[in-house]
TORKE-181762 format. One record per residue (C-alpha): residue number from 1; residue in three letters; y, x, z. Coordinates in Angstrom, 1 decimal, m for minus. Last residue first. Example, Ala and Ser with C-alpha at 12.3 -4.5 7.8 and 13.67 -1.06 7.14 Angstrom:
+-----+-----+--------+--------+--------+
|   n | res |      y |      x |      z |
+-----+-----+--------+--------+--------+
|   2 | ser |   m1.1 |   13.7 |    7.1 |
|   1 | ala |   m4.5 |   12.3 |    7.8 |
+-----+-----+--------+--------+--------+
//
This chain:
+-----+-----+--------+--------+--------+
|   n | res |      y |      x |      z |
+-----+-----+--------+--------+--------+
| 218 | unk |   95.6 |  125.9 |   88.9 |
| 217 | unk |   97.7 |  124.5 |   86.3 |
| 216 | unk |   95.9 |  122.7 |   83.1 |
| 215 | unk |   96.4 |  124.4 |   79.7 |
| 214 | unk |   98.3 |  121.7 |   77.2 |
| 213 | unk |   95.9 |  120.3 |   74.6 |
| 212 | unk |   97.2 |  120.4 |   71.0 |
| 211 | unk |   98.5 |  117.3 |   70.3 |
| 210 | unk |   97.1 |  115.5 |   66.8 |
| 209 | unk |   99.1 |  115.5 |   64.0 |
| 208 | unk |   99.5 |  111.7 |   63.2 |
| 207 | unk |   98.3 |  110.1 |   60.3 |
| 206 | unk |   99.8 |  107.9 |   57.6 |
| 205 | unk |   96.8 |  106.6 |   55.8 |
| 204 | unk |   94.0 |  108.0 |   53.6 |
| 203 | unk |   91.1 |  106.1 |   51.8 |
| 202 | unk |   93.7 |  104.1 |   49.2 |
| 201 | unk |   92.2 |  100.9 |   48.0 |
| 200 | unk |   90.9 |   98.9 |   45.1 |
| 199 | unk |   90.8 |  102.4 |   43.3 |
| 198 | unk |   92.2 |  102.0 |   39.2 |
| 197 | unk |   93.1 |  105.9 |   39.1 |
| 196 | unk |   96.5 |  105.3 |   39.2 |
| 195 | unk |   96.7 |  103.0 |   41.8 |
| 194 | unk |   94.5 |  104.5 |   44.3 |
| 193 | unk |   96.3 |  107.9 |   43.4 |
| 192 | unk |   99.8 |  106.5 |   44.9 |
| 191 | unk |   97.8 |  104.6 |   47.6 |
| 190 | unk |   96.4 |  107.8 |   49.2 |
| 189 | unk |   92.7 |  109.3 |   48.5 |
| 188 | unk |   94.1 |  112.6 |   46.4 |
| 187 | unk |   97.0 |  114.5 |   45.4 |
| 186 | unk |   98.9 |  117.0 |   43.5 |
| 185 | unk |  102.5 |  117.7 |   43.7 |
| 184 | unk |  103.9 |  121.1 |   42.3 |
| 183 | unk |  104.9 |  119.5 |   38.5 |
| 182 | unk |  106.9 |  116.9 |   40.6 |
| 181 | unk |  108.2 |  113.8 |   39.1 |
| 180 | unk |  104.9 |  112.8 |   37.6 |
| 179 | unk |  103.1 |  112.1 |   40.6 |
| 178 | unk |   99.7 |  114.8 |   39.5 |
| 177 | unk |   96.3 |  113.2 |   40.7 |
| 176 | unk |   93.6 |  115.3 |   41.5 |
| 175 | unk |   89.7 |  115.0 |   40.7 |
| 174 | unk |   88.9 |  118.5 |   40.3 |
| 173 | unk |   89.3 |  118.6 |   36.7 |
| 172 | unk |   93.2 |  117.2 |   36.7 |
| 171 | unk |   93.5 |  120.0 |   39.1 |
| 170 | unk |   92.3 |  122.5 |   36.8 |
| 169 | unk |   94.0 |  121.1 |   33.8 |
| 168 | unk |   97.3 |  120.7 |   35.2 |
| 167 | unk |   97.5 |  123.7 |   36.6 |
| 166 | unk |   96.7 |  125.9 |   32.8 |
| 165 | unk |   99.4 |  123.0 |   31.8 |
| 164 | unk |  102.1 |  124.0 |   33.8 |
| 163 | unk |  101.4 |  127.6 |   32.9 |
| 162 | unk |  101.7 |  127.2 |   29.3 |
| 161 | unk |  104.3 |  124.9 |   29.7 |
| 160 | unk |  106.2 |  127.6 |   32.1 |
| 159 | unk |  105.4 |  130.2 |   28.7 |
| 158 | unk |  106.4 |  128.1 |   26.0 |
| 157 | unk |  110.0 |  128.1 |   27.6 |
| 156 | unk |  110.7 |  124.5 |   28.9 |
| 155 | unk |  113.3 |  122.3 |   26.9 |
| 154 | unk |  110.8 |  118.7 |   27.3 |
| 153 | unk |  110.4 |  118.1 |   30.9 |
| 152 | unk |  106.3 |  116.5 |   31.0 |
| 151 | unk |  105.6 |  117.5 |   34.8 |
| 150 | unk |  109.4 |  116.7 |   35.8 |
| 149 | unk |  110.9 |  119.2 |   37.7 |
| 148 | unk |  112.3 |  120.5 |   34.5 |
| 147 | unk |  114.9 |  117.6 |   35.1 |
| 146 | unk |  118.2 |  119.3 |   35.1 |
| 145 | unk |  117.2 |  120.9 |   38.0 |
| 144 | unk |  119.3 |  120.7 |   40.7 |
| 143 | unk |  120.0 |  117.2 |   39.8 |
| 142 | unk |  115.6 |  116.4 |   39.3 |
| 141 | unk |  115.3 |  118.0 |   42.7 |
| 140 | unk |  114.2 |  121.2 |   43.1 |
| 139 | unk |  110.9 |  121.5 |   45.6 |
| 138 | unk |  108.4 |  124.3 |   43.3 |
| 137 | unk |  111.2 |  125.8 |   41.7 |
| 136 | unk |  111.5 |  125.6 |   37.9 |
| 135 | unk |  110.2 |  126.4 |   34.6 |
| 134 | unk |  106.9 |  127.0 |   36.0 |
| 133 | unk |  107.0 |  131.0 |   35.9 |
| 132 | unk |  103.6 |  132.2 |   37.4 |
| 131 | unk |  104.6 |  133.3 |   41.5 |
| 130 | unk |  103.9 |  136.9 |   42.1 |
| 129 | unk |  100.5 |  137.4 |   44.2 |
| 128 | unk |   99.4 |  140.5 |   42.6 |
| 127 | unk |   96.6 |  139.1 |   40.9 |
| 126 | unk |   98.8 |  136.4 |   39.5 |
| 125 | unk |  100.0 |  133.2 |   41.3 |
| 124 | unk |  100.4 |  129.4 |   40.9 |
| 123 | unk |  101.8 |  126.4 |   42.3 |
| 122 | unk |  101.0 |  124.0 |   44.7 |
| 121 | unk |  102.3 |  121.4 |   47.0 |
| 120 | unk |   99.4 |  119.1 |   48.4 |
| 119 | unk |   98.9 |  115.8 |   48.8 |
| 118 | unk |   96.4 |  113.3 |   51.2 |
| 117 | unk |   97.5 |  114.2 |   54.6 |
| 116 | unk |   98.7 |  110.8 |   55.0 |
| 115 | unk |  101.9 |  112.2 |   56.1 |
| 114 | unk |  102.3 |  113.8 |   52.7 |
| 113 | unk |  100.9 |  110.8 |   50.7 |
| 112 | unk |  103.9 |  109.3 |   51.7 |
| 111 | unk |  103.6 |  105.1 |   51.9 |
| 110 | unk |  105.1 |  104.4 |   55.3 |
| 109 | unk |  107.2 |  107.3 |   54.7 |
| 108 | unk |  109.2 |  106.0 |   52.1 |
| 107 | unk |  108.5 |  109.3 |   49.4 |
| 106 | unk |  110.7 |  111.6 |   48.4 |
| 105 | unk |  111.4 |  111.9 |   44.4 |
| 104 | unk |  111.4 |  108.8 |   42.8 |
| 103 | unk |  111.8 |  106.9 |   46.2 |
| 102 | unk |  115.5 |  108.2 |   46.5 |
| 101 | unk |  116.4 |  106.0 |   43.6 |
| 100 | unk |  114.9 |  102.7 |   45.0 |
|  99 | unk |  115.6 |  103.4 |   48.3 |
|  98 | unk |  119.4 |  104.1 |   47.1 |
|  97 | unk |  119.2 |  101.0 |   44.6 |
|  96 | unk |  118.3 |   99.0 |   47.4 |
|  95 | unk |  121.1 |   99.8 |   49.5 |
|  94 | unk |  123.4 |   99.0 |   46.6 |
|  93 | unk |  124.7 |  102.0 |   44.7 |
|  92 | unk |  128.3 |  102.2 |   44.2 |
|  91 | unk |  129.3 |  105.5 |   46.3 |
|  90 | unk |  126.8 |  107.1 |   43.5 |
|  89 | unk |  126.7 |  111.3 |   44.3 |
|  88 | unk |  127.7 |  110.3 |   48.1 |
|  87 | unk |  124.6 |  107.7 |   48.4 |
|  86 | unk |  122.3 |  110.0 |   46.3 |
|  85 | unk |  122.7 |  112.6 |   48.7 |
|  84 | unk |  122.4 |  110.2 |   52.0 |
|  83 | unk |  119.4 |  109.0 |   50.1 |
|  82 | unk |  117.8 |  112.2 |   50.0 |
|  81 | unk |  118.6 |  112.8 |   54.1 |
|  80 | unk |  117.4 |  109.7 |   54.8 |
|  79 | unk |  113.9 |  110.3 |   52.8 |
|  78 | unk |  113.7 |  113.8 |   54.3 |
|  77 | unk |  114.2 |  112.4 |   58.3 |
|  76 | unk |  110.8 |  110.0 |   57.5 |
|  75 | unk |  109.2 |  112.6 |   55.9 |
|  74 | unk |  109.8 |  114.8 |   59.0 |
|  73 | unk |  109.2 |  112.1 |   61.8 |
|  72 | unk |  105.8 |  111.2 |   59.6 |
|  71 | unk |  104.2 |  114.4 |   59.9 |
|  70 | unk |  103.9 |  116.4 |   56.9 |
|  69 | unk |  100.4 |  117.8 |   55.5 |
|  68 | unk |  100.0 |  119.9 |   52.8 |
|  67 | unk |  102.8 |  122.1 |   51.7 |
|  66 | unk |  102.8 |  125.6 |   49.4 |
|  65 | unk |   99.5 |  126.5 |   48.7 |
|  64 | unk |   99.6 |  129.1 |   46.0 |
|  63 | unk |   96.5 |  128.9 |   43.3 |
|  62 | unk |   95.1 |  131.8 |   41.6 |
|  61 | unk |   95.4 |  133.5 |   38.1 |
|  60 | unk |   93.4 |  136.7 |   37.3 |
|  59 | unk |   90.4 |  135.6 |   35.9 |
|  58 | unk |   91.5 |  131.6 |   34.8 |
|  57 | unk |   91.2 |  129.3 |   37.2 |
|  56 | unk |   88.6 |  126.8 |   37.8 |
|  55 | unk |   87.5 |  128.1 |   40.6 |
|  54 | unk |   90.8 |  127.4 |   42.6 |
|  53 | unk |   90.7 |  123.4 |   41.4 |
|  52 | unk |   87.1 |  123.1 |   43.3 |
|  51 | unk |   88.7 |  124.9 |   46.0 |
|  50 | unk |   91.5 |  122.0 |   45.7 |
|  49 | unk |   89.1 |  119.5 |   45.6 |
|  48 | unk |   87.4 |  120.5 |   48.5 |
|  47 | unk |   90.5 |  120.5 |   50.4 |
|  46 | unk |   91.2 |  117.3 |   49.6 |
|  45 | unk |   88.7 |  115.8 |   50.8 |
|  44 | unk |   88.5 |  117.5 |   54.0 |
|  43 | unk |   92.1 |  115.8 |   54.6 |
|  42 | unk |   95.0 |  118.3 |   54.7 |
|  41 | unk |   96.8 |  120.8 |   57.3 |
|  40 | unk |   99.0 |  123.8 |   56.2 |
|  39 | unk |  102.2 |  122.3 |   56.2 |
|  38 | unk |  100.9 |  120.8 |   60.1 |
|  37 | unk |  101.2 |  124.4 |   61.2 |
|  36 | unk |  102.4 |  123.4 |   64.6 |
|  35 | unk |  105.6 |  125.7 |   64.8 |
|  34 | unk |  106.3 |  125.0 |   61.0 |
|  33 | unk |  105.2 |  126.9 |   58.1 |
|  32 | unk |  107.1 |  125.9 |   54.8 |
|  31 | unk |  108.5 |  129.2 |   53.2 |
|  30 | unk |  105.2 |  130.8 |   54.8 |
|  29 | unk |  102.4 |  130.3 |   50.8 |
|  28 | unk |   99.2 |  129.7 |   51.9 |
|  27 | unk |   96.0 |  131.9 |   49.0 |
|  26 | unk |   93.5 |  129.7 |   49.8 |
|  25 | unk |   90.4 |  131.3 |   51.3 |
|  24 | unk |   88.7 |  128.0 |   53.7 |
|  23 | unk |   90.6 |  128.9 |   56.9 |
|  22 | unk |   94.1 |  128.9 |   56.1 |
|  21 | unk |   93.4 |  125.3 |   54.9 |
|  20 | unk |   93.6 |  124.0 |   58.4 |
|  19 | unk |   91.5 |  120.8 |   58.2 |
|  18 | unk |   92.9 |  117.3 |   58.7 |
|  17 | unk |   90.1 |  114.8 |   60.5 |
|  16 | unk |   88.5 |  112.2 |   58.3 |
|  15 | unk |   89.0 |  108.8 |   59.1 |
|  14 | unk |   87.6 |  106.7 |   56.0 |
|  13 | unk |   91.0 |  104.6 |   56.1 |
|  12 | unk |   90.3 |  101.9 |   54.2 |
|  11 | unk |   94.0 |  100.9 |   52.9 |
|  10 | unk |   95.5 |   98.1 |   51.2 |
|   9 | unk |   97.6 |   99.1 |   47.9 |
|   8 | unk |  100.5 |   96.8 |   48.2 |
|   7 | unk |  102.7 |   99.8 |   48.9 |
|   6 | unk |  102.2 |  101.0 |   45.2 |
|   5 | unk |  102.5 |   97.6 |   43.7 |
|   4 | unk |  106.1 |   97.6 |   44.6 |
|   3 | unk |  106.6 |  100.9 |   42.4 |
|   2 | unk |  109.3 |  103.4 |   44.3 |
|   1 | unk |  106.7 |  105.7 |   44.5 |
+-----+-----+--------+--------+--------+
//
């Protein structure tokens, strides 16, 4: 994300409304649920990818939803907080060199396909519901580990590549993008998949949850 080109992406924001996920027969994964259930929220066009994705499957192997949407204030606080980390690891960095380093692996949240409602956090599941081993956590950070975040890491056990690329190929087929840095993050619409997939413009923006309506008094 740190690519110039990909904030120079203009948008056409088609205005679709995020859906609940919960809803549709995904299998939603708690470790991210907030009070509003925004991590459970996405654009209708990326929701029918991803049951598109879930079909493809193998017998046996489903899909976990981890995050969807992510409301600006959050991505916003998650971009400081990664460049704070960087920042104390490199004490030489220039300001631009944090943003620039941070931007790898959270996104500025002008351009987050998170807050745009446009990506999703996924990994996968067995019959039973146990995660599939991916080589690493869905969410560690290329220090914590090692690099096997990355989609391509060389060193994984045949078995996480396996897996990675049974994934891959499902949401590759339903018209995903993967950012490269994140075997978990799959998206669709925003300015990071415009570019890669040759769009002249992204089709989601940064959104805003919208309130849920307070009862009236009597």
């Amino acid at each position: 994300m740190s690519d110039p080109r990909v904030a120079a992406i203009p948008l056409q924001e088609r205005g679709e409304a995020l859906v609940d996920v919960r809803a549709h027969g995904l299998k939603v994964d708690g470790r991210k649920h907030d009070a509003a259930s925004a991590f459970a929220q996405v654009r209708q066009g990326v929701l029918t990818r991803l049951l598109h994705a879930q079909s493809l499957l193998p017998t046996g192997v489903q899909l976990l939803f981890v995050e969807g949407y992510r409301p600006p204030a959050l991505q916003r606080r998650y971009f400081e907080e990664y460049c704070g980390e960087l920042a104390r690891a490199h004490p030489n960095w220039l300001a631009a060199e944090l943003r620039a380093g941070a931007s790898r692996f959270v996104s500025p949240p002008e351009i987050a396909p998170h807050s745009a409602g446009a990506a999703v956090d996924v990994t996968l599941v067995d019959h039973r519901g146990r995660e599939l081993d991916m080589g690493t956590r869905v969410n560690a950070s290329p220090e914590e580990s090692a690099g096997a975040c990355y989609t391509d890491a060389t060193g994984l056990s045949d078995r996480a590549r396996t897996n990675r690329d049974t994934l891959k190929t499902a949401m590759s087929a339903a018209g995903l993008i993967n950012y490269p840095t994140e075997f978990w993050h799959w998206s669709f619409g925003d300015r990071y998949w415009a570019l890669q997939t040759g769009q002249p413009a992204a089709v989601y923006g940064p959104v805003e949850l919208p309130q849920q309506r307070k009862p009236t008094s009597r």
